[in-house]
C-alpha positions as CSV (number, residue, x, y, z in Angstrom):
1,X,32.0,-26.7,-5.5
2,X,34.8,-24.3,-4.9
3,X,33.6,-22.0,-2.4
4,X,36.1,-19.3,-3.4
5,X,33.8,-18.3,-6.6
6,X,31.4,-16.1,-7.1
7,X,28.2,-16.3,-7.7
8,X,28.7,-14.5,-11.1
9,X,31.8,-16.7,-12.1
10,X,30.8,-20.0,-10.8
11,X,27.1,-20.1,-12.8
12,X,25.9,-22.0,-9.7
13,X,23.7,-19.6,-8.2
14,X,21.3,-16.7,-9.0
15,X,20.1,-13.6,-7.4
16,X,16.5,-14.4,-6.2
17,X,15.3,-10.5,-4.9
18,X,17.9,-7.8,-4.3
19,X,18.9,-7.0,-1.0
20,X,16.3,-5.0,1.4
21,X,17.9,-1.6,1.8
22,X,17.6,-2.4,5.7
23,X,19.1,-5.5,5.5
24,X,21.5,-6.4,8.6
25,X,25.1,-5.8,8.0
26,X,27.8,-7.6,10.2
27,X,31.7,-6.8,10.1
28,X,33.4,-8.6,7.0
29,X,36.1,-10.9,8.0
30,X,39.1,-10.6,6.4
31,X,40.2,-13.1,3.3
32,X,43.6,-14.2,4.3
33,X,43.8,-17.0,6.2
34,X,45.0,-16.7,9.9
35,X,45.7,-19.3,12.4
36,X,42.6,-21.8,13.3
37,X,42.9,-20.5,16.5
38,X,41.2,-17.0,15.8
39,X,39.1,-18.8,13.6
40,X,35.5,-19.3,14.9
41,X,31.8,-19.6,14.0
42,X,29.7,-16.8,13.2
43,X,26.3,-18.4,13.5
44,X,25.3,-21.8,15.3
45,X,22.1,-24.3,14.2
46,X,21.3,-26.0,17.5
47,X,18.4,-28.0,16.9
48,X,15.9,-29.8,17.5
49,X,16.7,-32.9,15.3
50,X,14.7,-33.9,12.8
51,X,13.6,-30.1,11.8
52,X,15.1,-30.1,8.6
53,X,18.2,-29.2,10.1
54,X,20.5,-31.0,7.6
55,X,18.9,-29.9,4.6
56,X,19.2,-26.1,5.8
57,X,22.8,-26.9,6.8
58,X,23.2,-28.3,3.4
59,X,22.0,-25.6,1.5
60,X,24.2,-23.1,3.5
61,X,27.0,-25.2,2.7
62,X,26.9,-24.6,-0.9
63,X,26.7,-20.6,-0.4
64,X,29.8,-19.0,-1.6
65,X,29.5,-16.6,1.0
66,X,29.3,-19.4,3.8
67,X,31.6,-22.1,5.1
68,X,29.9,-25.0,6.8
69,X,31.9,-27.1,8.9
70,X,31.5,-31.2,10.0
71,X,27.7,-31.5,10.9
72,X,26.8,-32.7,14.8
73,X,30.1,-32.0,16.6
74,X,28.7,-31.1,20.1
75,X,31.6,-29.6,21.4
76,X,29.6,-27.4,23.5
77,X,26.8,-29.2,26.0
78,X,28.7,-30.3,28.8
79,X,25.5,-31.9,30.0
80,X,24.9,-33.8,27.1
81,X,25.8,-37.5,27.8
82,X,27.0,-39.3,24.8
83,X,28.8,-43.0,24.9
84,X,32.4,-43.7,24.1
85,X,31.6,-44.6,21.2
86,X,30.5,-41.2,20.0
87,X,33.7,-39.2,19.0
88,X,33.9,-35.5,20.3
89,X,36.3,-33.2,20.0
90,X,38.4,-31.2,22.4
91,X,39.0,-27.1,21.7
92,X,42.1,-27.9,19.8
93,X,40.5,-30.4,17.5
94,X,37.2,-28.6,17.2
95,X,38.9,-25.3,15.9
96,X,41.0,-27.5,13.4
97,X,37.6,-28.6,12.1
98,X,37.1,-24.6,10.6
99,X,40.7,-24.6,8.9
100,X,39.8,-25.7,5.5
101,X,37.7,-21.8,5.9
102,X,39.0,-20.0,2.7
103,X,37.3,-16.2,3.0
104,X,33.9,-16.8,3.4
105,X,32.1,-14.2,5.1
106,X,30.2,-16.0,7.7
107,X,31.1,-19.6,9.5
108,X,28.1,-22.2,10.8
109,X,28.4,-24.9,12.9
110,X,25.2,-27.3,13.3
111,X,24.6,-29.8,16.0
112,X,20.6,-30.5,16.3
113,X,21.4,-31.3,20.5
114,X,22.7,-27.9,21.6
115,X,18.9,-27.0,22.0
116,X,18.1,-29.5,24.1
117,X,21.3,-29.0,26.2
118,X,20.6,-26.7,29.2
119,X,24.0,-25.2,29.2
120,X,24.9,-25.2,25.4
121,X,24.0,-21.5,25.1
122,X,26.0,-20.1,27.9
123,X,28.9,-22.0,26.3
124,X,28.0,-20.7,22.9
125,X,27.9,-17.3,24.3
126,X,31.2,-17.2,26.3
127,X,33.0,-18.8,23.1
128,X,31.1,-16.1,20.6
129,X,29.1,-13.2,22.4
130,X,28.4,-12.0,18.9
131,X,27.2,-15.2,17.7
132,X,23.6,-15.6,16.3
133,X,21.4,-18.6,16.7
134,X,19.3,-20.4,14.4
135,X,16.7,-22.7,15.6
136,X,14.3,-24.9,13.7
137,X,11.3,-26.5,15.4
138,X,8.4,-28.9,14.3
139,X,5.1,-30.8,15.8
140,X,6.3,-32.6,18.5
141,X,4.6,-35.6,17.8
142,X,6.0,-35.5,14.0
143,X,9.3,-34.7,15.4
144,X,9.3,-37.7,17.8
145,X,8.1,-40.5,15.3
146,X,10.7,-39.3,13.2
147,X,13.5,-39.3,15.7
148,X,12.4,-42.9,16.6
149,X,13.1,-44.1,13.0
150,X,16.4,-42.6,12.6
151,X,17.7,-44.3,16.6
152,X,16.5,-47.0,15.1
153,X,18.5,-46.9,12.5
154,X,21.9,-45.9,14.2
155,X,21.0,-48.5,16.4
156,X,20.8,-45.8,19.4
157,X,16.8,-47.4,19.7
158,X,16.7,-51.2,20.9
159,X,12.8,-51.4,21.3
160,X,10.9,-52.3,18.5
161,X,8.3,-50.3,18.1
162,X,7.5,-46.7,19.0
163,X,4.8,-47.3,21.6
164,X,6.9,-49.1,23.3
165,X,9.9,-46.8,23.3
166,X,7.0,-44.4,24.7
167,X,5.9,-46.5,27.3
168,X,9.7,-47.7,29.0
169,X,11.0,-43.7,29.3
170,X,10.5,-44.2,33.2
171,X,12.9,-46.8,33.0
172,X,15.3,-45.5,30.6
173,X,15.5,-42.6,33.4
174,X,16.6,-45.5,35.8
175,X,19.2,-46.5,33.0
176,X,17.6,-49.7,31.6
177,X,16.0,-50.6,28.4
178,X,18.6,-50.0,26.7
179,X,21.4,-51.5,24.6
180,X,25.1,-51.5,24.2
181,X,25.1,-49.6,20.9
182,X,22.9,-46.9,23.0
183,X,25.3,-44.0,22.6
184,X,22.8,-41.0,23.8
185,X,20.3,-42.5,26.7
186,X,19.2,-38.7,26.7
187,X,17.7,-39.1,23.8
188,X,15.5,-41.3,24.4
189,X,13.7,-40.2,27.1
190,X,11.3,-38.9,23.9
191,X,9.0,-36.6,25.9
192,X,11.6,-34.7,27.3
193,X,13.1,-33.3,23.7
194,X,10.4,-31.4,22.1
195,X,10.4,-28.5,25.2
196,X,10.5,-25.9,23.1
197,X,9.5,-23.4,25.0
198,X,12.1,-23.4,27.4
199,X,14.8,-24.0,25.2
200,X,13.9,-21.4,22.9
201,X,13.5,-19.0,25.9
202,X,16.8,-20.2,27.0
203,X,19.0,-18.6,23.8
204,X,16.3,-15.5,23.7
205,X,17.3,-15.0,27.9
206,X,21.0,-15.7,26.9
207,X,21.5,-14.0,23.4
208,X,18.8,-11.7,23.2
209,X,15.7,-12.1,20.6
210,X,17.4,-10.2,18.2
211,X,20.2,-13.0,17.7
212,X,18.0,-15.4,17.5
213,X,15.9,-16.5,14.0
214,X,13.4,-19.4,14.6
215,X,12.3,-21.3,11.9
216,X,8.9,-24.0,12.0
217,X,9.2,-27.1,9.6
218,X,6.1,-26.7,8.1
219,X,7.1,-23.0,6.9
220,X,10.5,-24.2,5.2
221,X,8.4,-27.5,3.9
222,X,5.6,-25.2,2.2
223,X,8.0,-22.2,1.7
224,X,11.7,-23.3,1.1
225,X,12.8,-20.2,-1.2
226,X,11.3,-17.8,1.2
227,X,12.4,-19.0,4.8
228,X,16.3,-19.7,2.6
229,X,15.8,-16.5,1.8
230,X,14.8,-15.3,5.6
231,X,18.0,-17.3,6.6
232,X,20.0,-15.4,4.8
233,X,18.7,-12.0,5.1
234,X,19.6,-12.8,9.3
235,X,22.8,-14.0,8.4
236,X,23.8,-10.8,6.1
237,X,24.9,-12.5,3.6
238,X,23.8,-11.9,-0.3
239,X,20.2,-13.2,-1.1
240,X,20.7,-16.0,-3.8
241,X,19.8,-19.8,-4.1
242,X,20.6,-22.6,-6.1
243,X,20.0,-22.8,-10.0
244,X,18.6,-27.0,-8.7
245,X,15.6,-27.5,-6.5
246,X,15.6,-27.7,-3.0
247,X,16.5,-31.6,-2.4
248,X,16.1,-33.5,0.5
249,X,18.8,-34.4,2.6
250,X,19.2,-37.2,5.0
251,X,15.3,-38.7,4.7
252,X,14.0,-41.2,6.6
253,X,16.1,-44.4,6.0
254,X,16.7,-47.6,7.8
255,X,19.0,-50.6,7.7
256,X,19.4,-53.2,5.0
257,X,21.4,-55.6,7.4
258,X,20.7,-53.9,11.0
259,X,23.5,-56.9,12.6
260,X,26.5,-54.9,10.3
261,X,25.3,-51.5,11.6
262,X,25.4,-53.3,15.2
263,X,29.0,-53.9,14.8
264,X,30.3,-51.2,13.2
265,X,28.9,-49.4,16.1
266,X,29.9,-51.2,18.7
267,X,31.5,-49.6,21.6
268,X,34.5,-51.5,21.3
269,X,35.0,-51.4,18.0
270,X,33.9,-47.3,17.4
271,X,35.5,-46.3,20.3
272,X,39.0,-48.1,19.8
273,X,38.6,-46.7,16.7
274,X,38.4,-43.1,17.9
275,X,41.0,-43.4,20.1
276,X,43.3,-44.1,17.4
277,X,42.4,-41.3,16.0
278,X,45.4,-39.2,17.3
279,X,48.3,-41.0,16.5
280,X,47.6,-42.6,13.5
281,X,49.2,-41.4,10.1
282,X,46.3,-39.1,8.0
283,X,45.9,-40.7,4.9
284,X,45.4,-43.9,6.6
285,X,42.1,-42.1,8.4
286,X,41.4,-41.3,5.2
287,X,41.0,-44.6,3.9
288,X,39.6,-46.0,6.5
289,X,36.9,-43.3,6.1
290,X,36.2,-44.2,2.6
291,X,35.8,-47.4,3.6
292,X,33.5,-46.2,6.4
293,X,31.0,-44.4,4.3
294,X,30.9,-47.2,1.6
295,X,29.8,-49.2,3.8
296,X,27.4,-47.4,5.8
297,X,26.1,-46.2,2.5
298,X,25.5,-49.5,1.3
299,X,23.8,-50.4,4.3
300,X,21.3,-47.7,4.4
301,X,18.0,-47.2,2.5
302,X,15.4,-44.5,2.1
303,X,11.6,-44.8,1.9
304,X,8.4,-43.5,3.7
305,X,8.1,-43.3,7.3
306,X,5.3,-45.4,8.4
307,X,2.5,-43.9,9.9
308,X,1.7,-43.3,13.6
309,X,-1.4,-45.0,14.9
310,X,-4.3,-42.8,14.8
311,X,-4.9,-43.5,19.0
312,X,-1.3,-42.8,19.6
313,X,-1.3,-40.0,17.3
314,X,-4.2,-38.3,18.9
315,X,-2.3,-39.1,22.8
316,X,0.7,-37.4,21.7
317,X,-1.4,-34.6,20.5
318,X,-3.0,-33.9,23.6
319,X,0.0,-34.4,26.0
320,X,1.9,-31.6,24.1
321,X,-1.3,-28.6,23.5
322,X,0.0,-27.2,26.6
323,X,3.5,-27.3,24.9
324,X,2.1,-25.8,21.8
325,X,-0.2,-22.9,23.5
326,X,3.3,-22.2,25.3
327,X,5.3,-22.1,22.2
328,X,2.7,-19.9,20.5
329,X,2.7,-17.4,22.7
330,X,6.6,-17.1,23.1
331,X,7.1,-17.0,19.3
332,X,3.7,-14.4,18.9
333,X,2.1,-16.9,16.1
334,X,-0.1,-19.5,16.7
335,X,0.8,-22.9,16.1
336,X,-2.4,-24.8,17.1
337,X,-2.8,-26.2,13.7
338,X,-0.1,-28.6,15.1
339,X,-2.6,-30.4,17.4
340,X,-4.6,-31.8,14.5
341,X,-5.7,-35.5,15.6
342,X,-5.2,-36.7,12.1
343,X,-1.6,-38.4,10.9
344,X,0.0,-36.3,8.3
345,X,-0.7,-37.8,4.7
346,X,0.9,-35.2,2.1
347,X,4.0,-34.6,0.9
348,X,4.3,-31.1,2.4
349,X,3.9,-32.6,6.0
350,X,6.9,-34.9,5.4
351,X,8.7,-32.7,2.6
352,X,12.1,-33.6,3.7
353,X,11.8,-37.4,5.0
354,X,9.5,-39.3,1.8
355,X,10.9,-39.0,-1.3
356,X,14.1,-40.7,-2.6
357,X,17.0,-39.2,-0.9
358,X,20.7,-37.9,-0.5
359,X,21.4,-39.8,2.2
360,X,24.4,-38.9,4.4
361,X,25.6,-40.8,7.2
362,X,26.6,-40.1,10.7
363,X,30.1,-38.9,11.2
364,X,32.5,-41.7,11.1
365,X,35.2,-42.7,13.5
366,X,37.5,-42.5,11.0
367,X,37.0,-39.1,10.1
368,X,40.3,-36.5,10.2
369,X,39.4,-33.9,12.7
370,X,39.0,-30.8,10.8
371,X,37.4,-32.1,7.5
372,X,34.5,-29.7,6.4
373,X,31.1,-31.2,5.2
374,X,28.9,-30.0,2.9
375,X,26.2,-31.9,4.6
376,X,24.4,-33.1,7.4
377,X,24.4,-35.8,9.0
């Protein structure tokens, strides 16, 4: 889509409620285009992963008031830990990731680990005091059975099942149990991502509450056109949505042939690739992308997320009601329908991982720095 139109030229959008007479207004910027040095992001989606993150990014994307650039970049989080073979950008190359910007009125960036990072926000703050924060959180325990699948199938997960990637997290703090595709060990130490509390508490101490718009999975599952609409009332930007139904973006998928996924991301292979990057000719990265994404595509399959043993359902349950009570209180709603002992069997429970998806895959090596995504990753 050609995010220059509008939404009464380009037929791709409709007006869902007028705007609220005390709707927030922020400073327009300017339509010419200036250097990429003075352009930066408005508004930041920093986590956690697996909240329907991408989907929300993806939906943004196609706003012709919004420009969304390349999904997971994780330029800021200077404690976050990733392996070579995990491409990030420096400030030159993460500001040339925002020059395909042609107008819009607000610019997102989305990276689902800035929440988790303890020094994301302060980072995000010096780089935009002005910026505001969006944060989407889910049952911990549906959050972590979910985030197992999807290591699994980037290969950042070596252990089979996900008791067992429960049961080794005291070693994985010592550094083993893992693999050499592992390119985020952080990640996997599973109990420490869902502290909500504290992280949330983190941007509220940092940006202050107004800047800050939290959103739960199972409200966006149950009421997408609403909580969109929310998103975009906190954004300032005009209230409309797609003509199409909400679809899901990046479901739960795994491997067809897990050994090709092994070597594509291989250390050696991924990051020689990324440190080619830089010198070599565009259209060849371009190419090589293609090729990339094919591939991965190809690879990749989408279908039901198994469910969680009822015993180890009910554990995870209990070991995070403190978590919850905490989280409740912070946020002034109560979330204690979360520590149900039962799995979740509808659709509404898993909205955005069952059905047959649009799958998109994790940023390739051969990516140009700079390219904007319409979608997550």
């Amino acid at each position: 889509m050609n995010l220059k139109q509008t939404p009464e030229s380009s037929g791709a959008f409709k007006t869902i409620i007028p705007e609220p007479s005390g709707s927030k207004t922020f400073p327009r910027r300017a339509t010419k285009k200036s250097s990429t040095t003075n352009i930066r992001p408005d508004f930041f989606i920093v986590g956690a992963p697996k909240c329907a993150t991408s989907a929300l990014t993806d939906y943004l994307a196609t706003h012709p008031q919004i420009f969304m650039a390349q999904k997971e970049m994780h330029f800021f989080g200077h404690d976050l830990h990733f392996a070579a073979n995990f491409y990030r950008r420096d400030e030159q190359e993460y500001l040339a990731a925002f020059k395909n910007w042609s107008g819009q009125q607000q610019i997102g960036e989305s990276s689902v680990w800035y929440l988790f990072s303890k020094t994301a926000a302060t980072e995000i703050k010096a780089f935009n005091p002005d910026a505001r924060i969006i944060i989407m959180v889910r049952d911990p325990a549906e959050m972590l059975h979910s985030l197992y699948y999807t290591f699994r199938a980037d290969r950042n997960e070596p252990l089979a099942t996900f008791r067992e990637a429960l049961a080794a997290e005291g070693e994985r703090r010592a550094g083993r149990r893992v693999s050499r595709n592992t390119y985020f060990r952080q990640g996997l130490i599973y109990h420490d991502v869902p502290r909500y509390t504290e992280q949330i508490q983190r941007y509220f101490e940092i940006f202050g509450r107004d800047q800050v718009h939290v959103v739960t999975y199972d409200d966006f599952a149950a009421k997408t056109d609403a909580v969109f609409a929310g998103v975009l009332d906190f954004l300032g930007v005009k209230l409309i949505q797609p003509e199409k139904k909400f679809p899901v973006i990046n479901g739960n998928h795994s491997l067809k042939i897990p050994l090709l996924q092994t070597i594509m991301g291989d250390p050696l292979i991924r990051g020689t690739a990324i440190a080619m990057r830089s010198w070599l000719p565009g259209p060849i990265f371009i190419t090589l992308q293609k090729i990339e994404n094919w591939v991965m595509k190809s690879n990749s399959r989408c279908h039901k997320r198994p469910q969680l043993d009822s015993d180890l359902w009910q554990r995870l349950k209990q070991e995070f009601t403190p978590e919850v009570r905490r989280l409740s209180k912070l946020l002034g709603r109560d979330l204690m329908h979360w520590n149900s002992i039962k799995p979740p069997t509808t659709a509404q429970s898993l909205k955005f991982e069952v059905v047959s998806c649009h799958q998109v895959n994790p940023e390739p090596a051969f990516e140009t720095s700079g390219q904007a995504a319409r979608s997550a990753s």
